[in-house]
C-alpha positions as CSV (number, residue, x, y, z in Angstrom):
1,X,0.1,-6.8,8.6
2,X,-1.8,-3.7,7.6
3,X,0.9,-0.7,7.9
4,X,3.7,-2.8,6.1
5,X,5.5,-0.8,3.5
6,X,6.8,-2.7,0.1
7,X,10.4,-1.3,1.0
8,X,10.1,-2.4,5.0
9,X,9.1,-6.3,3.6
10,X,12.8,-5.6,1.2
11,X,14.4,-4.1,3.5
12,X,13.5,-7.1,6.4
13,X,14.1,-9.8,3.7
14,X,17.6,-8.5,2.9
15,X,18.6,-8.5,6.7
16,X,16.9,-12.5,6.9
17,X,19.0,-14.3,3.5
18,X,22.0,-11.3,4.5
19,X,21.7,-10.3,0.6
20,X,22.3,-6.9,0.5
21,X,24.2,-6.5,-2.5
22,X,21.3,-7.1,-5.7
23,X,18.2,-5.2,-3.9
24,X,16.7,-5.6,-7.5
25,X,16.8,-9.4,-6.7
26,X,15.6,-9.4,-3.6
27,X,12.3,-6.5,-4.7
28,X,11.3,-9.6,-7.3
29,X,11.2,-12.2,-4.7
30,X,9.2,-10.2,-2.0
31,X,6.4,-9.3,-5.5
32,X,6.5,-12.7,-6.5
33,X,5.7,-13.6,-2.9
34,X,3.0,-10.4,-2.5
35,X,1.3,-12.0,-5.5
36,X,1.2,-14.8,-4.5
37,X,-0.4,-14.4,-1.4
38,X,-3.1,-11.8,-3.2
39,X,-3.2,-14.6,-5.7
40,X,-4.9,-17.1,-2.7
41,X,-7.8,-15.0,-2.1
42,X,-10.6,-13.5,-4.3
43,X,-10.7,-10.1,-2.1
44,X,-14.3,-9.0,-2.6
45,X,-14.2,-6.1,-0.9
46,X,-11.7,-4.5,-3.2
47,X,-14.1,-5.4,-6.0
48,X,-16.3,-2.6,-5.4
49,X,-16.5,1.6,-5.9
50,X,-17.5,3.1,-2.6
51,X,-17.0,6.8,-1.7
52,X,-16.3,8.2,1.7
53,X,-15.7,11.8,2.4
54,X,-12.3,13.0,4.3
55,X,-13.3,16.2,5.3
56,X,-16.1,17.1,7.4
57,X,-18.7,19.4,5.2
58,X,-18.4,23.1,6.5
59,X,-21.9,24.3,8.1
60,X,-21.0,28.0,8.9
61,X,-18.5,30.8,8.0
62,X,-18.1,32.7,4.7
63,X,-15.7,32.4,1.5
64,X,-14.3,35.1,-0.2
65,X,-13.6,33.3,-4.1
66,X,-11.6,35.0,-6.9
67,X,-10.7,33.8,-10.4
């Protein structure tokens, strides 16, 4: 499920009951369900502050900085 966008789960919920025509409906259903799926788990993992660096450090070449 990882890779699933908010607007894909609306956009595949409209297609499933065929309402099309209140999207602001059909975006409360698929948060109420979102939440209530996160609400099943405690999801330790996303309890905690780690750092991880995106960008290898640079070990050569120079750098010409101006203000």
């Amino acid at each position: 499920m990882a890779g699933i966008r908010f607007i894909d789960l609306v956009t595949d919920a409209e297609k499933i009951t065929q309402v099309e025509s209140i999207r602001a409906v059909v975006r409360r259903f698929v948060n109420d369900a979102l939440a209530t799926i996160c609400g099943l788990a405690e999801w330790s993992h996303l309890w905690t502050t780690d750092w991880f660096q995106t960008i290898a450090p640079y070990t050569t070449g120079t750098v010409s900085v101006t203000n």
